[in-house]
Structure formats: structure tokens, C-alpha cells
LONU-94487 format. One line per 4 residues: number of its first residue (from 1); their letters; for each residue y, z, x of N, C-alpha, C. Coordinates in Angstrom, 1 decimal, decimal comma, always signed. Layout:
NUM = A = Y Z X Y Z X Y Z X | ...
This chain:
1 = XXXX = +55,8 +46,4 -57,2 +55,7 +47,7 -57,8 +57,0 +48,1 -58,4 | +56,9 +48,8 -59,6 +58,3 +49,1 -60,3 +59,0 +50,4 -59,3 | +60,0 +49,9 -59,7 +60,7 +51,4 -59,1 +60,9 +52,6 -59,5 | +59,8 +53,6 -58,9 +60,0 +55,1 -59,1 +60,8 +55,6 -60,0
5 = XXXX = +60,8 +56,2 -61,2 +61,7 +56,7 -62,1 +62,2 +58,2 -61,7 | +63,6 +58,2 -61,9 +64,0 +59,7 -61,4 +64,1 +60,5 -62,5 | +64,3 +62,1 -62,7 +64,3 +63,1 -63,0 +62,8 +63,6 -63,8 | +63,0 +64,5 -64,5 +61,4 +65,5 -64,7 +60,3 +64,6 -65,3
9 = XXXX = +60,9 +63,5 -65,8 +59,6 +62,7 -66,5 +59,4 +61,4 -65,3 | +57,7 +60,8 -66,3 +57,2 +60,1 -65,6 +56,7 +59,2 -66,4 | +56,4 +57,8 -66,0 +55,5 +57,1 -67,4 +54,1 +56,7 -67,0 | +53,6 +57,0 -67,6 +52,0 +56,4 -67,3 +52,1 +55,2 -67,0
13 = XXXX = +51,2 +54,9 -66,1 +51,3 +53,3 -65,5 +49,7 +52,6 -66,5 | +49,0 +53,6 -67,3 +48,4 +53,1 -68,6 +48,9 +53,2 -69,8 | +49,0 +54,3 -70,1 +49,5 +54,7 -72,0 +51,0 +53,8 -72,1 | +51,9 +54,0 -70,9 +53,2 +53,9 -71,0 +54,5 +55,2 -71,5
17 = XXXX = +53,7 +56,2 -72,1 +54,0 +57,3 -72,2 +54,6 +58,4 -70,8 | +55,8 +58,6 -71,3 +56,0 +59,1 -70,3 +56,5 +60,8 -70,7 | +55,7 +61,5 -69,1 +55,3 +63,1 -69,7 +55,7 +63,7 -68,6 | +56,1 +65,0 -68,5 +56,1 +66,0 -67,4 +55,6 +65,7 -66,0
21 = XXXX = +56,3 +65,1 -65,1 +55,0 +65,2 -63,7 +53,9 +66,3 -63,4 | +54,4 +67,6 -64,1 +53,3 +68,8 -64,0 +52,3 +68,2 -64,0 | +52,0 +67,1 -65,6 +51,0 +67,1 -66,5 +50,3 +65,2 -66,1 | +50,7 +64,9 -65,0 +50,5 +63,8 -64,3 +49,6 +63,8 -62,7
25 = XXXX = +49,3 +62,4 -62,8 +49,0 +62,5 -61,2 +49,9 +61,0 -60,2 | +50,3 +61,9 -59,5 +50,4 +60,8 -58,4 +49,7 +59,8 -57,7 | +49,8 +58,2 -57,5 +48,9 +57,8 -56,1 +50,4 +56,7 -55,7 | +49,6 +56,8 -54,5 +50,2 +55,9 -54,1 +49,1 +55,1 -53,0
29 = XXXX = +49,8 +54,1 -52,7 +48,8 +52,5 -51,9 +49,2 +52,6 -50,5 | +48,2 +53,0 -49,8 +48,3 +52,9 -48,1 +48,3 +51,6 -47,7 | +48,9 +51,4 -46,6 +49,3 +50,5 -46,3 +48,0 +49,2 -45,7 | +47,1 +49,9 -45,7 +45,6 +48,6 -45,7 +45,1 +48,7 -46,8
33 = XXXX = +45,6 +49,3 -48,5 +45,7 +49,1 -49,3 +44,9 +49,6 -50,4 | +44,6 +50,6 -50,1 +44,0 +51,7 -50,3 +44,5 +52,6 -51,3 | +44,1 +53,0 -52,3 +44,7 +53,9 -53,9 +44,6 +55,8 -53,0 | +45,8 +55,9 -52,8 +45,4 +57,2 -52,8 +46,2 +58,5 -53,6
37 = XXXX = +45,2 +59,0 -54,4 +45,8 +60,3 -54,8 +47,1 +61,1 -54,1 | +48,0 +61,6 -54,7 +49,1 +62,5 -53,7 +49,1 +63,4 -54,7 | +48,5 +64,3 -55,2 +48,2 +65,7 -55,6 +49,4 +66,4 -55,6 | +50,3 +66,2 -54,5 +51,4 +67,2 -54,4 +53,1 +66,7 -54,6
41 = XXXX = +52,8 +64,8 -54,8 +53,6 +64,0 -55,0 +54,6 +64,3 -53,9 | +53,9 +64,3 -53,0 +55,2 +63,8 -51,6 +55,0 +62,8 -50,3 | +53,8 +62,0 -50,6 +53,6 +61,3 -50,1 +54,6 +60,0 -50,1 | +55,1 +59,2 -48,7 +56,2 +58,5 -48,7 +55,4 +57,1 -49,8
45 = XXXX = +56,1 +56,7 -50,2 +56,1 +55,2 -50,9 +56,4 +55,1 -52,3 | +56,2 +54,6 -53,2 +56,6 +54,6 -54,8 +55,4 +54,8 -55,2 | +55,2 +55,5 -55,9 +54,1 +56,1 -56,6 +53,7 +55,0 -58,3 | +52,1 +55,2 -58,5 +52,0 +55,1 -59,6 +51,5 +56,3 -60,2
49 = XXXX = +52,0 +56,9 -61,5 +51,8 +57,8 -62,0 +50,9 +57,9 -63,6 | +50,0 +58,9 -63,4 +49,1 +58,9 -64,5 +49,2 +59,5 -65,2 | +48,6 +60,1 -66,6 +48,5 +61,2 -67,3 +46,7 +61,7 -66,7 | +47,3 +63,1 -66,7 +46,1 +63,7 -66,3 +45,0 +63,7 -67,3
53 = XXXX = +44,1 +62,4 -67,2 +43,1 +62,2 -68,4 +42,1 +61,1 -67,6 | +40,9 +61,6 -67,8 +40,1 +61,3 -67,5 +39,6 +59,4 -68,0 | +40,0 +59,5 -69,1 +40,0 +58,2 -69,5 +41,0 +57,1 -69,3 | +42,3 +57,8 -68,8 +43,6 +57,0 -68,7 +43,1 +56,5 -66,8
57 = XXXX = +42,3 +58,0 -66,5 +42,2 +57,1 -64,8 +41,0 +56,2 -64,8 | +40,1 +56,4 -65,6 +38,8 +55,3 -65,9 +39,5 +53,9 -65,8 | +40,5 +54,0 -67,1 +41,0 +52,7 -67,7 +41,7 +52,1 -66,1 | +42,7 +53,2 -65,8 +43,2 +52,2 -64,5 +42,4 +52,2 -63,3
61 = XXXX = +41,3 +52,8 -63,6 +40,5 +52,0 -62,2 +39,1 +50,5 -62,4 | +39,0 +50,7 -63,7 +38,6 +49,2 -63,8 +39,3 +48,2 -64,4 | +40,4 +48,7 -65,1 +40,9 +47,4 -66,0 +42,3 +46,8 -65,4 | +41,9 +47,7 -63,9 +43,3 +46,7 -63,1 +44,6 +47,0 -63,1
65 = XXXX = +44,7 +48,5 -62,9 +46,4 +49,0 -63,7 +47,0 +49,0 -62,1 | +46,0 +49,8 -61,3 +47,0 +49,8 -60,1 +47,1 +48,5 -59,8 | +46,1 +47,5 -59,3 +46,6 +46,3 -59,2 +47,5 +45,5 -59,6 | +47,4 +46,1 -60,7 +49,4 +45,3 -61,9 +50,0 +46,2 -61,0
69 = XXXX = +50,2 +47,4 -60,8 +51,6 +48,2 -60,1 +51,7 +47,8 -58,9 | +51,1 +47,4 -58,2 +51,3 +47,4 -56,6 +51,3 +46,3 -56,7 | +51,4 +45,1 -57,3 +51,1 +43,7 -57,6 +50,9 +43,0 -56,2 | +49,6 +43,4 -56,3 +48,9 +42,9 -55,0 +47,2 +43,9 -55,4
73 = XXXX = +46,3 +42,9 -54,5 +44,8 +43,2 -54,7 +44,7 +45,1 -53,6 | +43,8 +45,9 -54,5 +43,8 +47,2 -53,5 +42,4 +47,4 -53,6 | +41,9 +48,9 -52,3 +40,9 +49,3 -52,6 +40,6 +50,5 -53,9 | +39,8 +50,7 -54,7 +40,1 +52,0 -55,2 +38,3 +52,8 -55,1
77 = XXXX = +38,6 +53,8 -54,4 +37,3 +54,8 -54,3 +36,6 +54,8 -55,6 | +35,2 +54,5 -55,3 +34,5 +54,1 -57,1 +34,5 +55,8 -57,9 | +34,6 +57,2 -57,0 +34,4 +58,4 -57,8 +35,9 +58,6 -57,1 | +36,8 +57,6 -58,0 +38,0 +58,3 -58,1 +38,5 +59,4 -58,5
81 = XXXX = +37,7 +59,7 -60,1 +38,0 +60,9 -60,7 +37,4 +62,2 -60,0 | +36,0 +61,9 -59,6 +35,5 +63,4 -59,0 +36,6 +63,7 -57,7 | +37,1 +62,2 -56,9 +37,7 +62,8 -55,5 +39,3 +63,7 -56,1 | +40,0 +63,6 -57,0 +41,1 +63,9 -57,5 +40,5 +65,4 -58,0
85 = XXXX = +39,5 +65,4 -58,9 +39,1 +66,8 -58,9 +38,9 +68,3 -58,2 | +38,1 +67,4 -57,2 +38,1 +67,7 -56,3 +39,0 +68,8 -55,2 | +40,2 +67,7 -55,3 +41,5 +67,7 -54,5 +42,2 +68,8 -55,7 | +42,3 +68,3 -56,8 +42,8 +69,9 -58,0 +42,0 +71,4 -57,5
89 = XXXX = +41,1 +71,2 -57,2 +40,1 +72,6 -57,7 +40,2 +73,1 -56,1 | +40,6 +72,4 -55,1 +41,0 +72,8 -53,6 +42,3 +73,2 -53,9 | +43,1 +72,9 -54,4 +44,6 +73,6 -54,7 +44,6 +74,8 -55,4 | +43,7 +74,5 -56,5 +43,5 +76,1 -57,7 +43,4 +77,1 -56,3
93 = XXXX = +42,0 +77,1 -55,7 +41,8 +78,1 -54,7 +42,7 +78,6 -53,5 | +43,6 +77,4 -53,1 +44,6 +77,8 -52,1 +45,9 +78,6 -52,6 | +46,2 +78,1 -53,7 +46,8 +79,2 -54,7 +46,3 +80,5 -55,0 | +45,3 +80,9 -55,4 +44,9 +82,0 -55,5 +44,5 +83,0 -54,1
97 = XXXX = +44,2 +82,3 -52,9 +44,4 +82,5 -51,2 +45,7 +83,5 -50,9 | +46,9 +82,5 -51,5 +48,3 +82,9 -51,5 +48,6 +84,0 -52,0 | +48,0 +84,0 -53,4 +48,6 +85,2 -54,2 +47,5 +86,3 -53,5 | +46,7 +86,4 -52,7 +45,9 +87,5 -52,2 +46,5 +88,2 -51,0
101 = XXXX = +47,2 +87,2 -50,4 +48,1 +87,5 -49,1 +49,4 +88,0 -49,7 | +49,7 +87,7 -51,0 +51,1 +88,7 -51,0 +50,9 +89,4 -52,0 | +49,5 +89,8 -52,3 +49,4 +91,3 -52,7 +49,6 +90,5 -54,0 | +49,2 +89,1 -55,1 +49,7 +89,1 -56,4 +48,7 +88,6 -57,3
105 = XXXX = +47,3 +89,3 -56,6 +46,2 +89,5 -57,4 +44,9 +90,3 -56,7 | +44,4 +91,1 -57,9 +43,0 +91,6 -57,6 +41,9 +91,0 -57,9 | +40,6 +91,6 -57,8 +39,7 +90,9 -57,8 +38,5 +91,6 -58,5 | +37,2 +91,4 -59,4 +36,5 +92,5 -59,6 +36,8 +93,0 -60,8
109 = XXXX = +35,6 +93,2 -61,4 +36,1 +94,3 -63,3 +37,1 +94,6 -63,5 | +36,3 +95,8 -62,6 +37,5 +97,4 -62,5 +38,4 +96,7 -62,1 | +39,5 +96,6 -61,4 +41,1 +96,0 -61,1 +41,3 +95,0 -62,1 | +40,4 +93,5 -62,5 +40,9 +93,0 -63,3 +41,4 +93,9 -64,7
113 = XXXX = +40,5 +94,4 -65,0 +40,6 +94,9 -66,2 +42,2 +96,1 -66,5 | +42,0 +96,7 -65,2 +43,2 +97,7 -65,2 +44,8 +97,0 -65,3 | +44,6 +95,9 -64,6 +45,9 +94,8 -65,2 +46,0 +94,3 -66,0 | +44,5 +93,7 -67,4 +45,0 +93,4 -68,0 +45,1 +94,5 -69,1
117 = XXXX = +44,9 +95,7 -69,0 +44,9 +96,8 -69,9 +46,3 +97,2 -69,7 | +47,2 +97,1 -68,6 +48,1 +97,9 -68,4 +49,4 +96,7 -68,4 | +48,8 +95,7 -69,1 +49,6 +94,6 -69,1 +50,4 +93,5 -67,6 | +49,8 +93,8 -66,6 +50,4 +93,2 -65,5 +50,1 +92,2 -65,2
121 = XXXX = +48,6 +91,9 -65,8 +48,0 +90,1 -65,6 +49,1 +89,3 -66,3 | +49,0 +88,4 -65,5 +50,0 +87,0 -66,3 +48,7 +85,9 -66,4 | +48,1 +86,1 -65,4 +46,8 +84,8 -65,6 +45,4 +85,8 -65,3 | +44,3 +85,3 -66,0 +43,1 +85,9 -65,6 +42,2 +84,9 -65,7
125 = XXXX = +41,0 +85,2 -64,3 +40,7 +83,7 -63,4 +39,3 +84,2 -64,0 | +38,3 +83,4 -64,3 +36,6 +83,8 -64,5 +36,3 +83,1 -63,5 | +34,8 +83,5 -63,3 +33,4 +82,2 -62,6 +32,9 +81,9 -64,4 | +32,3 +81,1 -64,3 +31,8 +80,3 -65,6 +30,3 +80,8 -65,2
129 = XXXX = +29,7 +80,8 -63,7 +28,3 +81,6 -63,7 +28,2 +83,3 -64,0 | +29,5 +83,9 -64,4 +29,5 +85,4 -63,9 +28,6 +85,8 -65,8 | +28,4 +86,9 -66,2 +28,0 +87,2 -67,5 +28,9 +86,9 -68,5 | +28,9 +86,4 -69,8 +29,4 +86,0 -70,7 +30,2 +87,4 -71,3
133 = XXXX = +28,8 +88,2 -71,4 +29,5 +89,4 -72,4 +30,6 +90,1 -71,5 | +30,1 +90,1 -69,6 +31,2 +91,1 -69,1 +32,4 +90,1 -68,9 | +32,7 +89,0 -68,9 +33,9 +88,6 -69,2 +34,2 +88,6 -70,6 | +33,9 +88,5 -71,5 +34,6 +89,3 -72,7 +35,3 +90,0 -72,8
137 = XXXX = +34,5 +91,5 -72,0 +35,0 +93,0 -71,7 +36,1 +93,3 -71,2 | +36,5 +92,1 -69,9 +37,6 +92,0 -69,2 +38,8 +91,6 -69,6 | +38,6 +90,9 -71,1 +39,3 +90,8 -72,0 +39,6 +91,4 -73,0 | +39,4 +92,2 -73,6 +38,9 +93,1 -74,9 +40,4 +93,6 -75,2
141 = XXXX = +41,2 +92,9 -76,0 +42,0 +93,3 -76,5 +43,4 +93,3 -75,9 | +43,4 +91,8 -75,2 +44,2 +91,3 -75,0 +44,9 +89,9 -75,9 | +45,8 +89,9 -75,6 +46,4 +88,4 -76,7 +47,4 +87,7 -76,2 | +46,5 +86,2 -76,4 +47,9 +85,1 -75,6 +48,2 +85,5 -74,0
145 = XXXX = +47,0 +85,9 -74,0 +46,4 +85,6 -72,5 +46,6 +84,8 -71,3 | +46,7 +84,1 -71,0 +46,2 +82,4 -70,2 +44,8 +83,0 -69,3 | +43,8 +82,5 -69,5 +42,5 +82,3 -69,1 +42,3 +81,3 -68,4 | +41,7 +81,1 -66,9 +41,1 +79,4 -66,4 +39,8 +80,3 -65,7
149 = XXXX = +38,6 +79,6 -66,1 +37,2 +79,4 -65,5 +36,9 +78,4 -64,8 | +36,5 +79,0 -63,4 +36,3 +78,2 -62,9 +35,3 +78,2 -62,4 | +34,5 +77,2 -61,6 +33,0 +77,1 -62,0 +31,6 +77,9 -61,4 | +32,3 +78,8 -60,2 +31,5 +79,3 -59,6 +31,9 +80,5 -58,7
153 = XXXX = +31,1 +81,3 -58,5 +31,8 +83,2 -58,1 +31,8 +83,0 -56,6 | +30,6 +82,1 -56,3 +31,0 +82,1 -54,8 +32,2 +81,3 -54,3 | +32,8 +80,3 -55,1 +33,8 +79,2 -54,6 +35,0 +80,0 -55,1 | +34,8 +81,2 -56,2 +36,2 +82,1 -56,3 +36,1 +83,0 -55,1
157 = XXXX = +35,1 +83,6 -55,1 +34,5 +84,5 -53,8 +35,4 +84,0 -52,7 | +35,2 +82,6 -52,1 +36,2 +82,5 -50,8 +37,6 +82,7 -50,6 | +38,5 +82,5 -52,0 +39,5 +82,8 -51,9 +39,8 +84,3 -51,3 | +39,0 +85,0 -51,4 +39,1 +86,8 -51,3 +37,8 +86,5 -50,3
161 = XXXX = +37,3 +86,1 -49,3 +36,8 +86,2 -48,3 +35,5 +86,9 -48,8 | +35,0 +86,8 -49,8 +33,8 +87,1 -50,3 +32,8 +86,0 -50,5 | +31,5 +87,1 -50,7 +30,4 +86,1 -51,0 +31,0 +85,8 -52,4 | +30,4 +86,3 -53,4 +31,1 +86,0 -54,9 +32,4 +87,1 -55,7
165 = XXXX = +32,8 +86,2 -56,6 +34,2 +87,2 -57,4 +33,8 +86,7 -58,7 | +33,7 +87,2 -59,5 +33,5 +86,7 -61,3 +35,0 +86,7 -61,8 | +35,4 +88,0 -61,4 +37,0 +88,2 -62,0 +37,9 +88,4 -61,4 | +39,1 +87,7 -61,7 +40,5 +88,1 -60,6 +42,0 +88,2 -62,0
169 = XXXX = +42,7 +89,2 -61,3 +43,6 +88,6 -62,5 +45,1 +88,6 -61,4 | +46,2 +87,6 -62,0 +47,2 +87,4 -61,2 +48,4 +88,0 -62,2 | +49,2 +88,3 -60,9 +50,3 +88,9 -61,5 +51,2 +87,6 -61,9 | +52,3 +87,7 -63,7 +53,3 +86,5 -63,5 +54,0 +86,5 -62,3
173 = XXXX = +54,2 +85,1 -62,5 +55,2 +85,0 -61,2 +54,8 +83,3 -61,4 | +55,5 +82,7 -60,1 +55,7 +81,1 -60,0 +54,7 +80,4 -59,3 | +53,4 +82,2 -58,7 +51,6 +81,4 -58,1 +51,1 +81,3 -59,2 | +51,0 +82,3 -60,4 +50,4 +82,1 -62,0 +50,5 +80,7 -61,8
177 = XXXX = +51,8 +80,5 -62,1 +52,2 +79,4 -62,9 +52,1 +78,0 -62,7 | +51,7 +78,0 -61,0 +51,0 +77,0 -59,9 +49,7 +76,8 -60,3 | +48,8 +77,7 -60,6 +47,9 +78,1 -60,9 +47,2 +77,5 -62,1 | +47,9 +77,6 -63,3 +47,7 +77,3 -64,2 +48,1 +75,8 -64,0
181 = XXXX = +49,0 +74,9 -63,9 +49,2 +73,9 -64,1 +48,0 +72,7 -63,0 | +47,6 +73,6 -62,2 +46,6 +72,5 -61,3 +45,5 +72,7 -62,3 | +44,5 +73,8 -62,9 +43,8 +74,1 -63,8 +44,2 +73,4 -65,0 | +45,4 +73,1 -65,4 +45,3 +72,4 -66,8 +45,2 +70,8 -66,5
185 = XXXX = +45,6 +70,5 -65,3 +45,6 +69,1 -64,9 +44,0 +68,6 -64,3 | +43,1 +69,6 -64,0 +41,7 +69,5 -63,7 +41,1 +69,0 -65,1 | +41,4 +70,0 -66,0 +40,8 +69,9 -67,2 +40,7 +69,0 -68,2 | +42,0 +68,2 -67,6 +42,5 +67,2 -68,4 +41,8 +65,7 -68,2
189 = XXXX = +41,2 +65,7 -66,6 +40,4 +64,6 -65,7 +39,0 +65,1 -66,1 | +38,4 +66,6 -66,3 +37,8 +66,5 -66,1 +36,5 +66,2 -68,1 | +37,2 +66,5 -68,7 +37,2 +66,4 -69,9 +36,3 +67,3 -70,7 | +37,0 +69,0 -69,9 +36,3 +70,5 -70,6 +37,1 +70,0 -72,2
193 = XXXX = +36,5 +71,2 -72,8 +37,1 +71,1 -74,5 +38,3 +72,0 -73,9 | +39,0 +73,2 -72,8 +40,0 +74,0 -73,1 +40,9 +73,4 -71,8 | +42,2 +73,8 -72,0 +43,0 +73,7 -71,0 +43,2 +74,3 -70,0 | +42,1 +75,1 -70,0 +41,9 +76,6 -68,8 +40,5 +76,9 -68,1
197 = XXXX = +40,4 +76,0 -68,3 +38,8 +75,6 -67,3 +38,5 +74,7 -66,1 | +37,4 +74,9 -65,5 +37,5 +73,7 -64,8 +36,2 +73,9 -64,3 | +35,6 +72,8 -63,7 +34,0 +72,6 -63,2 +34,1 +71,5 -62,1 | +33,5 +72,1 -60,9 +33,4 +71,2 -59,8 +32,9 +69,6 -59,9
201 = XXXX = +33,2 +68,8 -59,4 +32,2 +67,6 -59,6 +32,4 +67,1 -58,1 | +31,8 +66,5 -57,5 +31,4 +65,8 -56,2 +31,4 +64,4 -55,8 | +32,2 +63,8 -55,1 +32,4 +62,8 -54,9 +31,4 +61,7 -53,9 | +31,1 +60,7 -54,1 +31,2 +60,0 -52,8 +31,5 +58,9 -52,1
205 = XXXX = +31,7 +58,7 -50,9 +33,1 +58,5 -50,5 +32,2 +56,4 -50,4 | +33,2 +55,5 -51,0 +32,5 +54,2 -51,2 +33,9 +53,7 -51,4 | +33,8 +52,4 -51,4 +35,1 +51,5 -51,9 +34,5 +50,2 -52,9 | +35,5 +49,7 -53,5 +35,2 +48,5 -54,5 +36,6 +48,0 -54,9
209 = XX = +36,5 +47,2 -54,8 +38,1 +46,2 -54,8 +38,0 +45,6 -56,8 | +39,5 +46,0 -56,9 +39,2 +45,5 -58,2 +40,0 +43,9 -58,2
């Protein structure tokens, strides 16, 4: 395996392009040889690094990319992409968990709306099931926004210990901005048209040796 490149960039172990780690994914090879995701890039070993794209992890899970990096034969989970998604869209929510515990978001119309009217939102969160026209509303005359939808009120709901939440909005700050960057790295695997969306997908758990 090559050796780990240091500072803010990274190169795709497909395109060759090398980009932001924000805008990447980590794995690395357990030691019975196994491809695993490291979502948070701190897992011990040398990593191979992707662009967050749905087609770049297609490509290296059949055409053999980890097995050129780790130069040696590995396992790789056949719903690699839904398990990484997965693992994104568990982060989006633990982030927004965080910002509820220190008070750096509300939840609901009325409060979203009052932040983003009064300009305090830095990010504003949808359900994709909640009404079309009343998330509009919650918007209405705002600009240059950052928007992420996510795919369901009850799975935003838990973050706020509810049954469902349509609307949350976050104050800036460096959870926004956590926030947003696992959301744009979902988006990117999961192949929405926007960079502020995201949709659950479901894994299941199998192996296949390439």
C-alpha cells in the first residue's frame, strides 16, 4: 500500500485526483482483510482514500482499486455504498443531537422560521416527507442559504427526542459546518441532483472477495 500523503489533500485511489479530505472517504483493511469505511479518518493503518462519489466507490469495489492499494486479495461488503451512507446519515444526526444539547438549534416552523427571519440560521435542515409548500414558507425570503433534506421527520425527530421534526434550523458555528460537510459527502455517494440532500438507503451485511 502507498504511503499516506500528508497535509489537507488527498488523492483518489480511482480518479487519481487529489481533493479536500472533507470531500473524501476514508477505508482502511482490517487485519483478516476486510475494506472498512473510517468515516472519521482515525482509524490506525494507511488509508485508501476516495472521492465522495458514488461511481468512484462502484468503480473501486469491482474493478479492483482496493486490491491494487493494499496489494494483497481483501473482503469488500457487496452494499458498500448503502453501508457508508448509512454511516454519513448516523453522523448528520449525531451532529444535530450536539447542536440540541448546546442550545445551537431549534426545531419546528415557528422557531425555524424566527431564525431564519431574524437572520441567525447558518444551516436549515428539512424532512423530504414534511409538505413541500410549508418548507418553502420556512424559507421565504431568504438568500444563499445552505439547505440539507433529509429523508424523513421521524429520523430528524430522534435527534430532538421526538416522534417527527420537518424543520430545524442551526445556528453558524463549526456544528453547521460538520453538518453540512457529512450532508454534502452523502450526496455525493448517494447521487441526489443537490449538495444538500440526502436519502436513507439500507444495507445488507454479505461479503464477496474481489
Amino acid at each position: 500500500m502507498e504511503h499516506e500523503e500528508r497535509g489537507p489533500l488527498r488523492r483518489c485511489a480511482v480518479t487519481r485526483v487529489r481533493l479536500p479530505k472533507e470531500e473524501m472517504i476514508r477505508f482502511v483493511i482490517s487485519p483478516d482483510g476486510v475494506v472498512i469505511p473510517d468515516l472519521s479518518a482515525r482509524l490506525p493503518g494507511r488509508g485508501i482514500w476516495l472521492s465522495a462519489r458514488a461511481d468512484v466507490l462502484e468503480t473501486a469495489r469491482t474493478r479492483g482499486a482496493f486490491a491494487r492499494a493494499a496489494r494483497g486479495r481483501v473482503v469488500i461488503h457487496p452494499d458498500l455504498t448503502h453501508l457508508v451512507e448509512d454511516g454519513l446519515l448516523r453522523r448528520m444526526m449525531d451532529v444535530a443531537g450536539l447542536a440540541r444539547r448546546a442550545g445551537q438549534i431549534v426545531c419546528g416552523f415557528a422557531k425555524a422560521r424566527e431564525w431564519v427571519v431574524g437572520g441567525r440560521a447558518g444551516l436549515v435542515i428539512q424532512a423530504a416527507d414534511g409538505s413541500p409548500d410549508e418548507r418553502k414558507r420556512v424559507l421565504s425570503g431568504a438568500r444563499d442559504l445552505p439547505v440539507t433534506v433529509v429523508p424523513t421527520a421521524s429520523g430528524l425527530g430522534a435527534a430532538f427526542g421526538r416522534d417527527h421534526v420537518v424543520h430545524a434550523a442551526m445556528l453558524h458555528g463549526e456544528l453547521a459546518r460538520r453538518f453540512r460537510i457529512e450532508s454534502e459527502r452523502f450526496a455525493g455517494l448517494s447521487g441526489r441532483a443537490g449538495p444538500n440532500s440526502a436519502e436513507r438507503s439500507a444495507g445488507r451485511c454479505e461479503q464477496a472477495g474481489t
